[in-house]
C-alpha positions in Angstrom: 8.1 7.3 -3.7 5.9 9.9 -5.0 5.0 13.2 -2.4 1.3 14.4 -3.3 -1.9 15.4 -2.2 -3.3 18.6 -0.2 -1.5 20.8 2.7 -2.5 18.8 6.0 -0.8 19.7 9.2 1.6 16.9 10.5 2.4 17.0 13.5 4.3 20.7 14.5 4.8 21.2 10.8 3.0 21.8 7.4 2.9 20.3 4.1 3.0 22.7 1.2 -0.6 22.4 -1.0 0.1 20.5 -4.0 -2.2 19.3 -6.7 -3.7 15.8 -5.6 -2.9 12.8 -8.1 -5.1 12.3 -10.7 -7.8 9.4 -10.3 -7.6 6.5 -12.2 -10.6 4.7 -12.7 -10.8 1.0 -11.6 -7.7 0.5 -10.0 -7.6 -0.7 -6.1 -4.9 -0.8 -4.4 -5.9 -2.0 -0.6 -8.8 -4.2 0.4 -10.2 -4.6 3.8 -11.1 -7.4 5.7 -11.7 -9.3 9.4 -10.2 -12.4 11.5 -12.3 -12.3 14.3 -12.2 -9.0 15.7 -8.8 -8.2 14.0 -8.9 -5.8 11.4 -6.6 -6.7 8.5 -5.6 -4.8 5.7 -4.2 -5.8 2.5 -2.4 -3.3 0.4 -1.4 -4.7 -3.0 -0.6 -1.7 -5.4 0.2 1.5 -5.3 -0.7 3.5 -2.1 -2.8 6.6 -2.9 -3.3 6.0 -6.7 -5.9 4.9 -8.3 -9.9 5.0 -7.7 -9.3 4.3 -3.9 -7.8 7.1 -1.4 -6.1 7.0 2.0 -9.6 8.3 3.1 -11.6 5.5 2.2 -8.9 2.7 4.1 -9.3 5.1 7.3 -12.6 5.5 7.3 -12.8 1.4 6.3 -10.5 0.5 9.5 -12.6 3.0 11.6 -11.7 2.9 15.5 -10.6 -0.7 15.6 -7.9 -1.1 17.9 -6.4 -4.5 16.6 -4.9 -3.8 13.4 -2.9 -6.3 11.0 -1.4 -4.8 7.9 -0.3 -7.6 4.9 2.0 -5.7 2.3 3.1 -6.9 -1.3 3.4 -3.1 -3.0 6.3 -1.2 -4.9 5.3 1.9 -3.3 3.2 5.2 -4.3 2.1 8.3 -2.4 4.3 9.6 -0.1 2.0 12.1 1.1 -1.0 8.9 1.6 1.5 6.3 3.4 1.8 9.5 5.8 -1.5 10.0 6.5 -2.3 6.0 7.0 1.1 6.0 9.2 0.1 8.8 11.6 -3.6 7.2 11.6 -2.5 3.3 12.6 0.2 4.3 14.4 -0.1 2.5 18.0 -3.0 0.0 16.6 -1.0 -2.4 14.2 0.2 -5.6 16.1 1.9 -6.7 13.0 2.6 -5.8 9.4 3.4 -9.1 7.1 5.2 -8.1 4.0 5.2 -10.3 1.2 6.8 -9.8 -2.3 7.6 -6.1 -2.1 7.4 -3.6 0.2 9.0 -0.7 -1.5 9.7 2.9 -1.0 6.1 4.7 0.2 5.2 0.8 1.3 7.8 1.1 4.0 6.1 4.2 5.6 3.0 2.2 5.9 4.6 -1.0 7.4 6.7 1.1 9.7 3.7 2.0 11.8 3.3 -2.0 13.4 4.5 -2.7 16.1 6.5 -5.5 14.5 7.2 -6.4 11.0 7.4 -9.7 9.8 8.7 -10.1 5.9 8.7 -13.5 4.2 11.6 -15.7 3.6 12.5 -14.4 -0.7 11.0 -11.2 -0.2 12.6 -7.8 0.0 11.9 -3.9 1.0 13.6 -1.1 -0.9 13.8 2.4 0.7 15.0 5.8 -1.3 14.6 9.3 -0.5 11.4 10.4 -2.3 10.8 12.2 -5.7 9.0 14.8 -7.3 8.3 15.7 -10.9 7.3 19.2 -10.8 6.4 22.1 -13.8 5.6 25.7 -12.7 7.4 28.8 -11.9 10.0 29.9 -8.7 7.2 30.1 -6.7 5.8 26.5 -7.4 9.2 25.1 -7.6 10.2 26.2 -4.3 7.2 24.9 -2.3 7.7 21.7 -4.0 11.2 21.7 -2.2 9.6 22.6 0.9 7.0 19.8 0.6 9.6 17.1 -0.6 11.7 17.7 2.0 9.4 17.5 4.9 8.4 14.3 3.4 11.7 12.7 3.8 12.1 14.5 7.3 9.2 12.1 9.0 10.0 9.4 6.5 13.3 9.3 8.1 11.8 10.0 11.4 9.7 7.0 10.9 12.3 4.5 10.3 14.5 6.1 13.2 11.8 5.5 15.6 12.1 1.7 14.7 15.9 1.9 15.4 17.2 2.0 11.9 20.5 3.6 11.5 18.5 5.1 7.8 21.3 8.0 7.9 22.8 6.7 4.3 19.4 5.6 2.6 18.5 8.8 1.7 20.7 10.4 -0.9 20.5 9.6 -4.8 20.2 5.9 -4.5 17.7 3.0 -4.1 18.5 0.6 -1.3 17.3 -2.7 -1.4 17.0 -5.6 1.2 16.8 -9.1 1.1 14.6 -10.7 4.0 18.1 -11.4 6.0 19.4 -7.7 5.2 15.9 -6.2 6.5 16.5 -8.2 9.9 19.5 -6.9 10.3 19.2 -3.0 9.3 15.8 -3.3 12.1 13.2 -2.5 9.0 12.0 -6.5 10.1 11.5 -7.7 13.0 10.7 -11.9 12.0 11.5 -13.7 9.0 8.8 -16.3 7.9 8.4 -19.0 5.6 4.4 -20.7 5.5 2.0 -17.7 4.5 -0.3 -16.8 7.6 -4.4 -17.4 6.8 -6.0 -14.4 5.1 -9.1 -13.0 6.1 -12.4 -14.6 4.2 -14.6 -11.8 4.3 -13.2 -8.6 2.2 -14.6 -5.6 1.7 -12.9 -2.7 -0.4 -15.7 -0.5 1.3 -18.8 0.2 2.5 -21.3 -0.6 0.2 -18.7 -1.8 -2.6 -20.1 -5.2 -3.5 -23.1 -3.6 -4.3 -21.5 -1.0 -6.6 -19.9 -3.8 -8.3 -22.6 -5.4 -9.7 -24.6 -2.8 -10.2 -21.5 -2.2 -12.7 -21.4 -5.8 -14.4 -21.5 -5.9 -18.2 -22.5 -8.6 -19.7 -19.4 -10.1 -20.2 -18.2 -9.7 -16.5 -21.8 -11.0 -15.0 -21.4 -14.2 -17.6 -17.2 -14.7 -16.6 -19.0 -14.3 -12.7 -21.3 -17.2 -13.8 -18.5 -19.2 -14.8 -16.8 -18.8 -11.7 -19.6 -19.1 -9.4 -20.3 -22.7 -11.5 -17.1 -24.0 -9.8 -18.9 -23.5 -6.0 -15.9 -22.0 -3.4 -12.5 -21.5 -5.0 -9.4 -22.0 -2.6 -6.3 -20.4 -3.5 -3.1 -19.7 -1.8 -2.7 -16.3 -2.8 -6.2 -13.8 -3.5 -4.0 -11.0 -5.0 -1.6 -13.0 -7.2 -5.3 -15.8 -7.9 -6.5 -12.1 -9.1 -3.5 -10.9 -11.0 -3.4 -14.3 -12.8 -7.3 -13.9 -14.0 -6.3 -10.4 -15.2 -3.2 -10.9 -17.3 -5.8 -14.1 -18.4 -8.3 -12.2 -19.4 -5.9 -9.1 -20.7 -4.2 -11.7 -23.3 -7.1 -13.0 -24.6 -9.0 -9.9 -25.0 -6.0 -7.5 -26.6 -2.8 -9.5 -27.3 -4.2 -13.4 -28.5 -3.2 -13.7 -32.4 -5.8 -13.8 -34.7 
């Protein structure tokens, strides 16, 4: 779990200012979409890196007050699962972890009401880490930061009834499915995926951006797609993931 980004107030206490991660262009790492009136979220990389921010999935969620969060992530920015915590805190019925939900991912799934991770699936939670460069000064704000980060961490998992007094020293503690049940990170255990929202957005405007952005080699792959009418898959994230490392091999690693 990586601590970053600016010196908010939380709750009775401060961050330290730190430098914000840098932005990486292209990658997403939550996508926003509705059942209904239920807002659901899915956040499938890592939290706070990449060309989306906390920002953007707050402001994307807006006031709804029936939340859903579905989670398959190894974690990220400590400082961002915070910020998405203390903001959904109260509004998420239910949190749905699939695959991972690791380190920072845990912050995030902590603030539903109740978690429900599926049958194979596990949750890892450590104390979080720092790589920091700079003189006393620097160093020992970065201590200060770090340490309030595992303070409402901790906090966070203590509220839920975890006894989380031995997860936080050198170590990464993992959980199967049945482990998470029993240390009170989960709440259910399931086994048949629930339905996924059909209409995603990653944010306002985004599908526009998008293909104002196609190359020519992305609007003729969109072609081919769109040749094959509507595509049911199982899974969006791992349907996307697949067409990725597809497209990745073929374009960089095929033998000549």
């Amino acid at each position: 779990m990586t601590p970053s980004g600016l010196g908010v107030g939380v709750a009775a206490e401060k961050f330290t200012a730190l430098p914000p991660l840098p932005t990486i262009s292209g990658t997403q790492w939550f996508n926003v979409g509705w059942r209904g009136s239920v807002c659901v979220v899915n956040i499938f990389g890592e939290i706070g890196i990449g060309s989306q921010s906390f920002q953007e999935l707050i402001q994307a969620i807006g006031t709804s007050s029936a939340l859903e969060f579905s989670i398959n992530s190894v974690g990220g920015c400590a400082f961002s699962a915070l910020k998405i915590y203390n903001a959904t805190r109260g509004r998420v019925t239910v949190a749905t972890i699939r695959g991972q939900c690791f380190s920072a991912a845990v912050f995030v799934a902590a603030s539903a009401k109740v978690i429900r991770i599926e049958e194979g699936a596990k949750m890892m939670v450590h104390r979080a880490r720092l790589a920091v460069f700079g003189d006393e000064e620097t160093l020992a704000k970065s201590l200060k930061f770090i340490q309030s980060t595992n303070h409402f961490y901790q906090k966070a998992l203590t509220d839920r009834g975890c006894n989380s007094e031995g997860w936080f020293n050198d170590s990464d503690h993992y959980f199967t499915a049945a482990e998470a049940l029993e240390a009170r990170l989960a709440d259910e255990i399931f086994s048949d995926a629930p339905t996924e929202p059909t209409a995603m957005i990653t944010c306002p405007n985004a599908m526009e951006t998008i293909l104002e952005a196609e190359t020519e080699d992305e609007s003729l792959f969109n072609d081919f797609l769109r040749a094959f009418g509507t595509l049911r898959v199982r899974s969006r994230t791992q349907f996307a993931q697949a067409i990725a490392a597809w497209a990745f091999y073929n374009t960089t690693e095929k033998p000549q």
